[in-house]
SEGU-830760 format. One record per atom (N, C-alpha, C, O): y, z, x. Coordinates in nm, 3 decimals. Layout:
BEGIN
yy zz xx
Y Z X
...
***
This chain:
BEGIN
yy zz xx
2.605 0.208 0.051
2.511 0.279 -0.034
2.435 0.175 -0.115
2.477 0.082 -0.184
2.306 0.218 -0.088
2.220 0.112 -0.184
2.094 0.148 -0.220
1.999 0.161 -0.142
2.091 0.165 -0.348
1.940 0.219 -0.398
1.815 0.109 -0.396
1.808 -0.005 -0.442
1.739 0.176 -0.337
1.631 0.060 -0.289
1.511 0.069 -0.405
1.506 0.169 -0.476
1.433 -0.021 -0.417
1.347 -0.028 -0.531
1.293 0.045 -0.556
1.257 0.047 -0.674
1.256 0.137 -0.480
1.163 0.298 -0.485
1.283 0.385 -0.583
1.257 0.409 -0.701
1.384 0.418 -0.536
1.483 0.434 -0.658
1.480 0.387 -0.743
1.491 0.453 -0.846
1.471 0.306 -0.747
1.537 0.255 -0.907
1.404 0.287 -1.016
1.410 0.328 -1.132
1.277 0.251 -0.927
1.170 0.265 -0.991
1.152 0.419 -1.033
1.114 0.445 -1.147
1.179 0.523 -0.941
1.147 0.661 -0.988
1.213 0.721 -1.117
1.182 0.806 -1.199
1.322 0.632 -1.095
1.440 0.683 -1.197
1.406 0.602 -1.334
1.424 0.652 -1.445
1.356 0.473 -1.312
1.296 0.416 -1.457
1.159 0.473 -1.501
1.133 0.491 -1.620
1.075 0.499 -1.404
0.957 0.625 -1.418
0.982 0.726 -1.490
0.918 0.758 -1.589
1.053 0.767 -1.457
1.093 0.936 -1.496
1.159 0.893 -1.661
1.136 0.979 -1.746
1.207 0.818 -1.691
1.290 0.811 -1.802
1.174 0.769 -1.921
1.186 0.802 -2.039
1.095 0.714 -1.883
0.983 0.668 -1.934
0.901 0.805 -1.945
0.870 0.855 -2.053
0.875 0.850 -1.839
0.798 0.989 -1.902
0.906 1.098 -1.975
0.873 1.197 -2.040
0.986 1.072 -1.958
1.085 1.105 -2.044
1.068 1.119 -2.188
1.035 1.221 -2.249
1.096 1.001 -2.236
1.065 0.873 -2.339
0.877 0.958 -2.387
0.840 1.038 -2.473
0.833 0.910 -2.316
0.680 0.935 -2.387
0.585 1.067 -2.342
0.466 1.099 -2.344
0.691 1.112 -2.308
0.631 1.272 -2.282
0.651 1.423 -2.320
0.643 1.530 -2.259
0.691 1.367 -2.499
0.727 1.465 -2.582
0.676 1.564 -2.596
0.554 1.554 -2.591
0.735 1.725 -2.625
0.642 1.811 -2.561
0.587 1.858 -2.460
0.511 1.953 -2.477
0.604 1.815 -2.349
0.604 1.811 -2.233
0.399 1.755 -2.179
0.315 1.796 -2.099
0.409 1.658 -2.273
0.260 1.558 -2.293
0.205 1.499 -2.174
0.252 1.389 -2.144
0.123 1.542 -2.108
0.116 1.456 -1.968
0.092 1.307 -1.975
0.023 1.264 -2.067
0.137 1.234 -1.896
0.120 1.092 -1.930
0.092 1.004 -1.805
0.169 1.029 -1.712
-0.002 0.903 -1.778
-0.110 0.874 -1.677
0.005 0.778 -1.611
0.103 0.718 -1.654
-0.056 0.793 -1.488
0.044 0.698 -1.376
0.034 0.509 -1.457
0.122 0.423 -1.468
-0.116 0.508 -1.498
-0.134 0.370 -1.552
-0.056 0.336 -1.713
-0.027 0.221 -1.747
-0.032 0.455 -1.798
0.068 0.421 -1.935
0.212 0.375 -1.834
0.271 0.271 -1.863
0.250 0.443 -1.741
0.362 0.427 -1.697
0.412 0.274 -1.612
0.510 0.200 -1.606
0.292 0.286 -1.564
0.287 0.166 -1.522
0.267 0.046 -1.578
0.329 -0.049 -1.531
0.184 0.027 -1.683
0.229 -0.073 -1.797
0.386 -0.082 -1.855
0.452 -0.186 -1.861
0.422 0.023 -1.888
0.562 0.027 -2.033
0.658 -0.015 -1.883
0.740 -0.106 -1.898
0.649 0.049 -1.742
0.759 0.026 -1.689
0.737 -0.114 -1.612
0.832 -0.155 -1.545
0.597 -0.203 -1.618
0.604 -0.323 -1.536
0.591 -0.317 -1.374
0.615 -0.405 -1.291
0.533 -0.149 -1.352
0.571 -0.135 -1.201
0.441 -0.078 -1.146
0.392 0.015 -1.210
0.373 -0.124 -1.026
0.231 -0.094 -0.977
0.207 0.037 -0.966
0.283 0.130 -0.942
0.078 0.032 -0.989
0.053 0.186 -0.996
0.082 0.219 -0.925
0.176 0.297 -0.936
0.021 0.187 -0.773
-0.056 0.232 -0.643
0.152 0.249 -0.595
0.181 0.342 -0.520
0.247 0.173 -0.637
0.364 0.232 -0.607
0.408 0.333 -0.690
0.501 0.395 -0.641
0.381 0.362 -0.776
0.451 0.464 -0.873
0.358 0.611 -0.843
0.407 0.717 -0.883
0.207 0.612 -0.764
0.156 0.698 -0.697
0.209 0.769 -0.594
0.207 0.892 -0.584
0.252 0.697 -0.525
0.376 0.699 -0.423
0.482 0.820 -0.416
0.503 0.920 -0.348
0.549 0.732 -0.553
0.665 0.786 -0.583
0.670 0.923 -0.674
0.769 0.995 -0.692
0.538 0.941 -0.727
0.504 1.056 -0.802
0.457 1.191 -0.717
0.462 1.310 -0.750
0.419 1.140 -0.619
0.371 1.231 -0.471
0.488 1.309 -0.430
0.495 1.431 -0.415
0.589 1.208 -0.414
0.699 1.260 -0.380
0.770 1.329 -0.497
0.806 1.440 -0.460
0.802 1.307 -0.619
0.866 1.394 -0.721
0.770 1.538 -0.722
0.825 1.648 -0.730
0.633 1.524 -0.713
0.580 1.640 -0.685
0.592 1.720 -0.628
0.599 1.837 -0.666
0.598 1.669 -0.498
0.614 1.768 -0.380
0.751 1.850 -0.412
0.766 1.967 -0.378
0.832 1.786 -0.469
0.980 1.781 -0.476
1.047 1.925 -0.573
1.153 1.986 -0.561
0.898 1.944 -0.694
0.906 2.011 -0.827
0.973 1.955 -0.913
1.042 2.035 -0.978
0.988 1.790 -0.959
1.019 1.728 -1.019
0.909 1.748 -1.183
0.939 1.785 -1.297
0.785 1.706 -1.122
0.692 1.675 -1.189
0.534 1.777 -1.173
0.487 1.805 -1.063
0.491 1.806 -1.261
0.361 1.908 -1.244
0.243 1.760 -1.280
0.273 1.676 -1.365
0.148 1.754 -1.221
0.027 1.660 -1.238
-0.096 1.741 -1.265
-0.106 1.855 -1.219
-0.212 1.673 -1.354
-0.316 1.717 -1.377
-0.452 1.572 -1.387
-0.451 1.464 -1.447
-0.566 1.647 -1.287
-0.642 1.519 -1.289
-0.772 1.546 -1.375
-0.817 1.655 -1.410
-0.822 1.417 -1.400
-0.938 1.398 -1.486
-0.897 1.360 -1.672
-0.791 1.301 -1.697
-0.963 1.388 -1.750
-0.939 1.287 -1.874
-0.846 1.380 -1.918
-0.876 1.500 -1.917
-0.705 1.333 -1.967
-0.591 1.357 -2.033
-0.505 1.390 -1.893
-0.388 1.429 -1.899
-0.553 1.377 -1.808
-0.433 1.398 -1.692
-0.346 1.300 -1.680
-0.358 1.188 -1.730
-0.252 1.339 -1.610
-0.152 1.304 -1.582
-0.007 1.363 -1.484
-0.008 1.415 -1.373
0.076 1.340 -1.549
0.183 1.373 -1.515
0.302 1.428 -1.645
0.308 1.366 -1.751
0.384 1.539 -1.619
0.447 1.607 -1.725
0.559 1.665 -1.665
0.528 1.695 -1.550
0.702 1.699 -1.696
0.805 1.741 -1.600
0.771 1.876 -1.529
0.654 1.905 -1.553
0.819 1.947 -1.468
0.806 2.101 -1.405
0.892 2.135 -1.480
0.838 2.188 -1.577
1.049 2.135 -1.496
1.140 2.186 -1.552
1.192 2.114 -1.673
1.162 1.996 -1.693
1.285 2.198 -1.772
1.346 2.097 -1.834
1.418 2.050 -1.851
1.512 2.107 -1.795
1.465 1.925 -1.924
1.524 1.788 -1.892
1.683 1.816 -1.849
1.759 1.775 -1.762
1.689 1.923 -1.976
1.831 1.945 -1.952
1.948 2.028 -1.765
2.062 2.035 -1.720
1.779 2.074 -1.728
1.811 2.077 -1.564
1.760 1.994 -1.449
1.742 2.026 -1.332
1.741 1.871 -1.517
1.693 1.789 -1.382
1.765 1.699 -1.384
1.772 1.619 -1.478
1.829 1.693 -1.288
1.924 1.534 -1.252
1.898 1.402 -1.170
1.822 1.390 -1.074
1.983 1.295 -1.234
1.944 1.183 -1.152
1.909 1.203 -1.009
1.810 1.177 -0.942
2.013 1.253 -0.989
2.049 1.280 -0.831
1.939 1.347 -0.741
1.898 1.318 -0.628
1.896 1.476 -0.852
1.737 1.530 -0.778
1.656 1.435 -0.753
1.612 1.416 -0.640
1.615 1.339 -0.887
1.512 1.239 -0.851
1.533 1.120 -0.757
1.436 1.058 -0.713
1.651 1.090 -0.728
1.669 1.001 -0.610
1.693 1.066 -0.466
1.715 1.009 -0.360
1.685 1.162 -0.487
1.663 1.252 -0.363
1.537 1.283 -0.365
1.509 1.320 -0.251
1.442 1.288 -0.433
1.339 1.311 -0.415
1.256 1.185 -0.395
1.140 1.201 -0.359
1.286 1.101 -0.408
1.213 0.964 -0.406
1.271 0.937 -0.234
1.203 0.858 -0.167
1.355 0.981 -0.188
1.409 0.917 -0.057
1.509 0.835 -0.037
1.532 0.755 0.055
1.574 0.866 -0.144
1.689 0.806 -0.130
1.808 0.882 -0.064
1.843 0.999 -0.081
1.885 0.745 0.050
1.948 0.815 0.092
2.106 0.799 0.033
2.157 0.703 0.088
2.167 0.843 -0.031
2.339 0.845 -0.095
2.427 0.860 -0.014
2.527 0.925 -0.046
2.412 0.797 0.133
2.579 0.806 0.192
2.608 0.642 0.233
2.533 0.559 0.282
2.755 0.633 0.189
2.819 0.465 0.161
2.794 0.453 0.313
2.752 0.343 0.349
2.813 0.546 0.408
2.775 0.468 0.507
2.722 0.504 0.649
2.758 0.621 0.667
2.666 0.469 0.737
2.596 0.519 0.814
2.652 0.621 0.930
2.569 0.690 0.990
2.810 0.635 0.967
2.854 0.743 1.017
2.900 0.878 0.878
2.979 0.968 0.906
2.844 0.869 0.752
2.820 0.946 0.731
2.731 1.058 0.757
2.757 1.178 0.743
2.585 0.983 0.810
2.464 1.067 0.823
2.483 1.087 1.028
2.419 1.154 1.109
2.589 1.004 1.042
2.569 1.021 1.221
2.711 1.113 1.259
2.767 1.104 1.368
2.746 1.181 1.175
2.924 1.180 1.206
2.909 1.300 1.343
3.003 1.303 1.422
2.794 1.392 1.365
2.778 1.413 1.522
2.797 1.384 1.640
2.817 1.451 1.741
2.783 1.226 1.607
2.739 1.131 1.742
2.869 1.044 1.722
2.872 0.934 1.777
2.953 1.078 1.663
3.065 0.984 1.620
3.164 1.091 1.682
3.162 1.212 1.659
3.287 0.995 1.799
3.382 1.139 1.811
3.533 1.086 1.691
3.637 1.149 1.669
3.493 0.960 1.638
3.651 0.939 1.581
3.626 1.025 1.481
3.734 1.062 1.436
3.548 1.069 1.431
3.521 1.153 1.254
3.698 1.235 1.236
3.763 1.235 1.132
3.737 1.294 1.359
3.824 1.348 1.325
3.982 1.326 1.294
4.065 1.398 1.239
3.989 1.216 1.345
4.110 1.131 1.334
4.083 0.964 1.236
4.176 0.895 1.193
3.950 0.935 1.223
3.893 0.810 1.126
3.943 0.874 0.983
3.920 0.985 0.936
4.044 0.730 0.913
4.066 0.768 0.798
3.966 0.680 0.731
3.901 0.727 0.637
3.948 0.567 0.767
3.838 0.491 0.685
3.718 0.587 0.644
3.670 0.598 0.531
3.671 0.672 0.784
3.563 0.770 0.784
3.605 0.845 0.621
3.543 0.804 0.523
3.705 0.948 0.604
3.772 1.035 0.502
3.742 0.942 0.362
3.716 0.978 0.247
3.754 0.844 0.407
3.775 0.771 0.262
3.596 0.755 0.208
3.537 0.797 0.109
3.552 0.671 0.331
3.417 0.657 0.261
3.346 0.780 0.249
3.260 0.768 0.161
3.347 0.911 0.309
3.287 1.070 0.283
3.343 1.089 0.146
3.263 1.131 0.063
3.502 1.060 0.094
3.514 1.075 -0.018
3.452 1.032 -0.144
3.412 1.106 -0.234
3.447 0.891 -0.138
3.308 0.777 -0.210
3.210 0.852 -0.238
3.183 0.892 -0.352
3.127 0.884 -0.101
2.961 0.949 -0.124
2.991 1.057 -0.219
2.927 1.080 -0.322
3.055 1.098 -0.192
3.093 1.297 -0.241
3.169 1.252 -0.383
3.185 1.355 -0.449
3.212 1.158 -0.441
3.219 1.144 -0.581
3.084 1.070 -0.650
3.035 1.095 -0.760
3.033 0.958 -0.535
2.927 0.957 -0.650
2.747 1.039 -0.654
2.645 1.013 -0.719
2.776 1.124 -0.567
2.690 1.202 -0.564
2.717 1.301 -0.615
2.629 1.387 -0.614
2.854 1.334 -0.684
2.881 1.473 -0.777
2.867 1.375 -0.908
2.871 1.451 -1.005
2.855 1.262 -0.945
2.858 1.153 -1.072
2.704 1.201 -1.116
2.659 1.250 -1.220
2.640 1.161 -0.977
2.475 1.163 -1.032
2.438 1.298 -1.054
2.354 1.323 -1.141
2.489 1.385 -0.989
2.445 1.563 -1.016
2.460 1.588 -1.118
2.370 1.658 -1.164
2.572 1.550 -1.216
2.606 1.586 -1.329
2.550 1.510 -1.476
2.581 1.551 -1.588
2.462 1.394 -1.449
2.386 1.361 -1.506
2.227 1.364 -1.566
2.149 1.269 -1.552
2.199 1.476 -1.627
2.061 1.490 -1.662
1.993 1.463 -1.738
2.035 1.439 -1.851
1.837 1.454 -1.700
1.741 1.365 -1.763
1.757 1.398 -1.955
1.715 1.327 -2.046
1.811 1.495 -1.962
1.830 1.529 -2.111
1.928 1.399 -2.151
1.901 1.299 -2.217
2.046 1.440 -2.090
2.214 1.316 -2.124
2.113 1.163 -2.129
2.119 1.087 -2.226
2.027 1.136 -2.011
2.000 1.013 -2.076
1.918 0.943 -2.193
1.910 0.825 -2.229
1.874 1.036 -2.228
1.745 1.051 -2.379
1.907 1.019 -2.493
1.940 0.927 -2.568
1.961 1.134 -2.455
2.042 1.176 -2.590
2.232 1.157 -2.591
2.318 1.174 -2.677
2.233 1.134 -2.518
2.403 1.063 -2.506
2.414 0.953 -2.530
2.361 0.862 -2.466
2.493 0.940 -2.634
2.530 0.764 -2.653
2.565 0.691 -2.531
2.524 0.577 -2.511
2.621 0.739 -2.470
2.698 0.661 -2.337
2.566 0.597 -2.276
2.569 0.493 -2.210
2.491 0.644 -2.294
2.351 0.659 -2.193
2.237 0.507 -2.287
2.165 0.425 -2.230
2.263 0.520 -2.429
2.150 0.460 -2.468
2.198 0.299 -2.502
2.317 0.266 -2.496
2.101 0.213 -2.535
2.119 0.092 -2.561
2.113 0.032 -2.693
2.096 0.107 -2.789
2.125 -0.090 -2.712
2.097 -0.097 -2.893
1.962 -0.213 -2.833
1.863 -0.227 -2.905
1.971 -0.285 -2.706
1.857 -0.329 -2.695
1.761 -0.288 -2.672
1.750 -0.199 -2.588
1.599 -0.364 -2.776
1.482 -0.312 -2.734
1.376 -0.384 -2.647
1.350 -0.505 -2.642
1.319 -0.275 -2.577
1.236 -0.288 -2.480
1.130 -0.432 -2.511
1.061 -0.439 -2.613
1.131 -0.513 -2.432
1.013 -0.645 -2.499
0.912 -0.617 -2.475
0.900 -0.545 -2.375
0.785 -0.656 -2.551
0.648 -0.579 -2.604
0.577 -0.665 -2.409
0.511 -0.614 -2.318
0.634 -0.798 -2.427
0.528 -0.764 -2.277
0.694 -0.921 -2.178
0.751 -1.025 -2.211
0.688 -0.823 -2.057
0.779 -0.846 -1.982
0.800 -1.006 -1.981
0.691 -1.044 -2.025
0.878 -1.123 -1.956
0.831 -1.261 -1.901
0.788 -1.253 -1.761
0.837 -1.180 -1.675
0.690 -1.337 -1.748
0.650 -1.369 -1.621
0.770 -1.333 -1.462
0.776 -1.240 -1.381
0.816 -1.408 -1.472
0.939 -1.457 -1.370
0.994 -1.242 -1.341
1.003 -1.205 -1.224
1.016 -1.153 -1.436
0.986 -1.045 -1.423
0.902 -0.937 -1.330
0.927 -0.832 -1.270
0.773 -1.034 -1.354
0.634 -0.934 -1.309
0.691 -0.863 -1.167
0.679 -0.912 -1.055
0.751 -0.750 -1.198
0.735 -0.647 -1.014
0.556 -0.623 -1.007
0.514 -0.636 -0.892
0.468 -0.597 -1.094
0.421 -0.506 -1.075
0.290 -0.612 -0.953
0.200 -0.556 -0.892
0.306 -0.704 -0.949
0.166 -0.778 -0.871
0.279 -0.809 -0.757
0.233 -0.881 -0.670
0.442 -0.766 -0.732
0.476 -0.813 -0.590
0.521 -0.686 -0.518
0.596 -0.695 -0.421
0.471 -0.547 -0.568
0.450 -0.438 -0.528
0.354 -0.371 -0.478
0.266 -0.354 -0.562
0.322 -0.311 -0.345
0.187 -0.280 -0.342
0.180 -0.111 -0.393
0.071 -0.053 -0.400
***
């Protein structure tokens, strides 16, 4: 299992409109893309897909943007990395176990189905609300006003 940068990015996206989309305030792919360091033309992408998804409601022309569909307290990590394309199984005869005849006697198989299926009940149970407002969730460090160089995703993203 491995969350690929499109993950990680939707999920730092989203937390960010999170963060600055009080009220449910629409907020432009380009604010987001500054505060999060991550290209537009990828976070377009990835907003296409939360859309399609009913993650996110969008509106175009001056004050458009982007604003949640639902609220925070029912949307989970797990939706948004499923909606971005992420795939959550530790391993690849998880998604083939059809074409696989040991599934039924493989204990390694049992073990790693067990893995996926705990941390995909981890991320279900985590919502965009818990990470605003749960201590567990927040940091005492603050965000730096402009990223260091050696940082920059946003010019090695298309």
């Amino acid at each position: 299992m491995r969350i690929t940068t499109k993950g990680r990015y939707a999920l730092r996206a989203t937390i960010a409109l999170a963060q600055m989309g009080k009220d449910n305030e629409m907020i432009s792919i380009n604010s987001l893309s500054e505060v999060e360091n991550i290209s537009s033309i990828f976070l377009e992408q990835i907003f296409f897909k939360l859309k399609k998804a009913g993650i996110v409601n969008s509106s175009r022309g001056p004050g458009g943007g982007f604003s949640f569909a639902r609220p925070l307290e029912t949307l989970t990590v797990k939706e948004i990395l499923d909606a971005a394309g992420e795939e959550l199984d530790l391993t690849l005869c998880d998604r083939q176990e059809e074409e696989c005849d040991r599934t039924s006697y493989c204990i390694s198989h049992k073990v790693f189905t067990e893995v996926t299926r705990h941390v995909n009940n981890y991320l279900d149970n985590i919502t965009m609300k818990m990470l605003l407002e749960d201590e567990d969730f927040k940091t005492e460090a603050k965000r730096p006003e402009q990223p260091p160089e050696s940082l920059n995703m946003a010019s090695k993203h298309p």
